[in-house]
VOPAGU-2260 file (C-alpha; in pm, 1 decimal, decimal comma):
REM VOPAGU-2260
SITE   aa  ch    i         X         Y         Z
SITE  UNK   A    0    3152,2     315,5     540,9
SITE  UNK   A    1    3088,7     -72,6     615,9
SITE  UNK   A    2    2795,6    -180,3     808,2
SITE  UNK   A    3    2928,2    -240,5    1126,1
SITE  UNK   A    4    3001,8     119,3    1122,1
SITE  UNK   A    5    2660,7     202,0     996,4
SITE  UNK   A    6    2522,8       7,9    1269,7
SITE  UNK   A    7    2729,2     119,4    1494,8
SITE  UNK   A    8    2721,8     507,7    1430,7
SITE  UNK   A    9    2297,1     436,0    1453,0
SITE  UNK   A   10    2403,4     347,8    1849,2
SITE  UNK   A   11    2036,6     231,7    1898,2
SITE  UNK   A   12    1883,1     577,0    1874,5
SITE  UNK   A   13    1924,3     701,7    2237,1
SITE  UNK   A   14    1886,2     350,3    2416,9
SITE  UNK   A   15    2144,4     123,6    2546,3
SITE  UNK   A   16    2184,4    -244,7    2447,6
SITE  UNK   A   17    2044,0    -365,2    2821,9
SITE  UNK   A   18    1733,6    -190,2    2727,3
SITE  UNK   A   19    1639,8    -341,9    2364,5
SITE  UNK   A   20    1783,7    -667,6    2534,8
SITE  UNK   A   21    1505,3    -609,3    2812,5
SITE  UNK   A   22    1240,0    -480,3    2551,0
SITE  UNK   A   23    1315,2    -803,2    2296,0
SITE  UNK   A   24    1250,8   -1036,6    2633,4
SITE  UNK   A   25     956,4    -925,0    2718,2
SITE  UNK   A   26     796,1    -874,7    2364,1
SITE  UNK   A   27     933,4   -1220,2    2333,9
SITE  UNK   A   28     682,8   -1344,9    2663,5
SITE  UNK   A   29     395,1   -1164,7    2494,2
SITE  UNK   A   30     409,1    -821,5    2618,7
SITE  UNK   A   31     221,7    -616,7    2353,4
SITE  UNK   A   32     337,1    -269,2    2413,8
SITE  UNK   A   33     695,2    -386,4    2464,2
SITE  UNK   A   34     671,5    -554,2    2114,2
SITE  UNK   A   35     553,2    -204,9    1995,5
SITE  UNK   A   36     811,1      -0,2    2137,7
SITE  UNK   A   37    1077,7    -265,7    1987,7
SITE  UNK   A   38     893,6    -273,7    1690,6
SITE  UNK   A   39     921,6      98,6    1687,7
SITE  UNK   A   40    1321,9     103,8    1739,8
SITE  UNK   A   41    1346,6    -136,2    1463,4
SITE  UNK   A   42    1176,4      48,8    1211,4
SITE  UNK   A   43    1386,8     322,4    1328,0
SITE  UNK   A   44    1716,9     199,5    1318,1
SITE  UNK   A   45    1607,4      47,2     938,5
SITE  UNK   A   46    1516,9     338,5     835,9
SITE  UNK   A   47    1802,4     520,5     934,7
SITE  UNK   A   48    2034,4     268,2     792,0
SITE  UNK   A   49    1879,4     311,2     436,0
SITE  UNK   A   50    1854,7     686,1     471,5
SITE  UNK   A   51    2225,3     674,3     516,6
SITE  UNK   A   52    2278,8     443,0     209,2
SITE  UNK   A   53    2026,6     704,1      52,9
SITE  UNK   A   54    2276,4     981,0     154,5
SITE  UNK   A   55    2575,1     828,7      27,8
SITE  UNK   A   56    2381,0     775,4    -329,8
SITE  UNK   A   57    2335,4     438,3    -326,7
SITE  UNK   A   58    1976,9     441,3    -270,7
SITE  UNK   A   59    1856,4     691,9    -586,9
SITE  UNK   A   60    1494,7     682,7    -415,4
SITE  UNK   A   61    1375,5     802,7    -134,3
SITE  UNK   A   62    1053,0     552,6    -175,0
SITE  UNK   A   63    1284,7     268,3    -172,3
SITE  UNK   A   64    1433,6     352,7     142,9
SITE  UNK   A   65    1057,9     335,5     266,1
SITE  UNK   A   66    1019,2      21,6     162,8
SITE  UNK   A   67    1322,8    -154,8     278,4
SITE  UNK   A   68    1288,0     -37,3     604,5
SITE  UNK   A   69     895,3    -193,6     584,9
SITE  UNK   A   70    1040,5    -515,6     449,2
SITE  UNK   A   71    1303,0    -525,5     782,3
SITE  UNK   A   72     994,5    -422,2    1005,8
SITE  UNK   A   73     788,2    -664,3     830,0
SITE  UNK   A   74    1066,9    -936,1     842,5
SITE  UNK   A   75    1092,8    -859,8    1232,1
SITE  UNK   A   76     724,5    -888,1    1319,3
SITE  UNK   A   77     727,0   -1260,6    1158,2
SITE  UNK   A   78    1035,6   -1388,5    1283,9
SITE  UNK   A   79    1091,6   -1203,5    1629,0
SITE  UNK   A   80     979,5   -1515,0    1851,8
SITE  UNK   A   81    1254,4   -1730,4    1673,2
SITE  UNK   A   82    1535,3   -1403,7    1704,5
SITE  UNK   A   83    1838,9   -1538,6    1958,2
SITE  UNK   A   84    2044,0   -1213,8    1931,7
SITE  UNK   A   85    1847,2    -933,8    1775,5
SITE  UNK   A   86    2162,9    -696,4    1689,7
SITE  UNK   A   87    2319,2    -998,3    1530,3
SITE  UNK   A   88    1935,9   -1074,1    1339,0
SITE  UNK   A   89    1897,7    -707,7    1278,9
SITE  UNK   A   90    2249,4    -620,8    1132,4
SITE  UNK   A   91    2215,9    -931,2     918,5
SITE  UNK   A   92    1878,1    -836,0     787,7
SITE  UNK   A   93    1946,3    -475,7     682,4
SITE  UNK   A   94    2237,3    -626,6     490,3
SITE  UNK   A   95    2040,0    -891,7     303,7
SITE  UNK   A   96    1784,4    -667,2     244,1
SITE  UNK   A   97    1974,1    -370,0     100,7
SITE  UNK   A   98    2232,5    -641,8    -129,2
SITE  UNK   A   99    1940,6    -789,6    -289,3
SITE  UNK   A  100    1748,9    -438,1    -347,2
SITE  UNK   A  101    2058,2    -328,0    -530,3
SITE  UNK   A  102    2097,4    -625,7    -765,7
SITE  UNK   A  103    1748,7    -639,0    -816,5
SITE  UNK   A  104    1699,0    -323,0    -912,5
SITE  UNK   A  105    2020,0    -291,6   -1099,1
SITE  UNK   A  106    1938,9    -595,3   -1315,8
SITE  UNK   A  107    1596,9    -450,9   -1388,5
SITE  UNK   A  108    1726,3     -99,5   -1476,5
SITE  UNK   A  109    1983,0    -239,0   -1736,2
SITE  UNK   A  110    1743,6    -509,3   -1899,0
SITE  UNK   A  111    1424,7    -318,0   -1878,9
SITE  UNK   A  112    1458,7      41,9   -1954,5
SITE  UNK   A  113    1790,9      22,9   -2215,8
SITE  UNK   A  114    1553,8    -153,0   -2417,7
SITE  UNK   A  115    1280,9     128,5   -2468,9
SITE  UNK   A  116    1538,8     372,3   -2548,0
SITE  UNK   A  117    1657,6     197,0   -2859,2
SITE  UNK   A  118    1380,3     124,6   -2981,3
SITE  UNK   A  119    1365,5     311,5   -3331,8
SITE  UNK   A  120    1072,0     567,4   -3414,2
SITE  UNK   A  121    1017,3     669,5   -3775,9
SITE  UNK   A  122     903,5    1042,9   -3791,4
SITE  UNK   A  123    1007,3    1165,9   -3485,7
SITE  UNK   A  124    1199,9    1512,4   -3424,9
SITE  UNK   A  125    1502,7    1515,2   -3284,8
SITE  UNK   A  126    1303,8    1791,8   -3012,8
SITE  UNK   A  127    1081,2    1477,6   -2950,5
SITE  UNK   A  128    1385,0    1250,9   -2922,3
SITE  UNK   A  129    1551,1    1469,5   -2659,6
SITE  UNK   A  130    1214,8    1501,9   -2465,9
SITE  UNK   A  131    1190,6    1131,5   -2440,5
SITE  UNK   A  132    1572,3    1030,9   -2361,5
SITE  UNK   A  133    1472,4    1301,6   -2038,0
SITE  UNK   A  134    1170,9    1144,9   -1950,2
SITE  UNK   A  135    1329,3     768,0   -1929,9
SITE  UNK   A  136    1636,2     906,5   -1745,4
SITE  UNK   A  137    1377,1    1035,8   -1499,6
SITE  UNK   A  138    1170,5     670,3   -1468,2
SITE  UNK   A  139    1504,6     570,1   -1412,4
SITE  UNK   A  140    1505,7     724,7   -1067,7
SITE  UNK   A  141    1162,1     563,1    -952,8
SITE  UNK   A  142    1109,6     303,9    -753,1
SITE  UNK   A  143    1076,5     -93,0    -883,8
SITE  UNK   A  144     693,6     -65,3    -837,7
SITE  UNK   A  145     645,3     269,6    -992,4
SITE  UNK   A  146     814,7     184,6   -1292,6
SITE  UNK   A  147     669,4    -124,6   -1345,6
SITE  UNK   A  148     321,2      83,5   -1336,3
SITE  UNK   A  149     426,2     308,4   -1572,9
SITE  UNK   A  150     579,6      45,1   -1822,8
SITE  UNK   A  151     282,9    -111,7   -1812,0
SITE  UNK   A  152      67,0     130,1   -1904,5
SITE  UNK   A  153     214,8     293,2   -2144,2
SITE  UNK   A  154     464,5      62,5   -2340,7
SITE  UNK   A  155     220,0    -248,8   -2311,1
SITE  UNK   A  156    -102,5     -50,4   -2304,6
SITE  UNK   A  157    -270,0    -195,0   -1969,3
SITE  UNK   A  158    -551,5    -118,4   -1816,6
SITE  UNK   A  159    -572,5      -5,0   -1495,3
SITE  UNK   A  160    -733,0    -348,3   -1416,4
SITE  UNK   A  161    -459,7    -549,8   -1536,9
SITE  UNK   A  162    -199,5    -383,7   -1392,3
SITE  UNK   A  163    -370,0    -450,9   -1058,9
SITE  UNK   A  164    -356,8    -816,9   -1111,8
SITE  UNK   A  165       2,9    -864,8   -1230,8
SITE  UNK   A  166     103,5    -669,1    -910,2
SITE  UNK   A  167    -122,1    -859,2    -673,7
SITE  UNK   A  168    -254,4    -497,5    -587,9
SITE  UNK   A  169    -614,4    -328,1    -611,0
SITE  UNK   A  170    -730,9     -97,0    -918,1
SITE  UNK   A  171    -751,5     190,0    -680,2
SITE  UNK   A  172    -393,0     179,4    -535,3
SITE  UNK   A  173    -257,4     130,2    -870,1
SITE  UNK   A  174    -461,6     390,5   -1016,5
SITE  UNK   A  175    -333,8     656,9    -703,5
SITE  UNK   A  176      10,4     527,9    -736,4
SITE  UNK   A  177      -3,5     582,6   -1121,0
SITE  UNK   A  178    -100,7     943,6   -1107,8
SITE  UNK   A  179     119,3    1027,7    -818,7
SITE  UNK   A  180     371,2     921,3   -1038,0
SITE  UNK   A  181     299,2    1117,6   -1345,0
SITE  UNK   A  182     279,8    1466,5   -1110,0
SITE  UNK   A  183     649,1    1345,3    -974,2
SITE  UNK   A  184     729,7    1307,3   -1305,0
SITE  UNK   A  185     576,1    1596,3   -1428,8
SITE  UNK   A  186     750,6    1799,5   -1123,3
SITE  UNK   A  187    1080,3    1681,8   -1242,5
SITE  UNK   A  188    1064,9    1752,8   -1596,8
């Protein structure tokens, strides 16, 4: 399925083209609820376009389709007053946005993660072996972010602290998303 019949198939969630045209003019001239209620359909439509990438299996997790559709959203609410044609903008976005996920997190899966799983252990059952091989084909299905946490709290031995300041994030929220992420892993095993 190409984009254009992604896009298409979303056919603007039960409103026509003259509306969102009429809702993107007036958000443009500063109507606040009109921006909401676009803002609204473009969150929607994002979302729906990475749910259907999530679908089709290119998308593994379901966070990351959460956060793509943010990034559009968040990509929108910046750059809406300089938008000219917003299915055009919009179309163009979700693209971007979903091409450079996947090489992103393709490169980081293949550099990152192959490397802990070769890493030799002296003493270790082959029980334990098979326990661990699970567990890192599991972290392979989280997102970027949650990986990262857990890489760096267990194979460099953070703290919670210092995890928070190489993600630009605070203790707390990397401390909740941390043990979230241990129950989903736990969950899964």
């Amino acid at each position: 399925m190409t984009l254009e019949s992604d896009f298409q198939k979303l056919n603007y969630m039960n409103f026509t083209q003259k509306e969102l045209d009429e809702l993107f003019t007036d958000a443009r001239n500063g109507n606040s609820k009109a921006f909401e209620s676009l803002s609204g359909h473009v969150r929607h439509i994002s979302y729906s376009y990475f749910l259907s990438k999530y679908r089709q299996g290119r998308i593994i997790n379901k966070d990351d389709v959460d956060d793509l559709s943010n990034n559009v959203y968040l990509s929108f609410a910046e750059q809406y007053h300089k938008i000219e044609n917003l299915e055009f903008w919009l179309r163009r976005v979700l693209f971007l946005n979903f091409i450079n996920w996947h090489k992103k997190n393709t490169l980081y899966r293949n550099l990152e993660l192959e490397e802990a799983r070769y890493i030799s252990h002296e003493g270790i059952t082959p029980a334990e072996t098979l326990d661990a091989e699970r567990i890192l084909s599991i972290v392979d299905t989280l997102s970027v972010e949650k990986q990262k946490i857990i890489k760096m709290r267990f194979w460099e031995d953070l703290k919670f602290s210092e995890i928070a300041e190489n993600l630009n994030k605070t203790e707390d929220a990397v401390k909740k998303m941390f043990y979230r992420t241990i129950e989903e892993l736990k969950s899964k095993l």
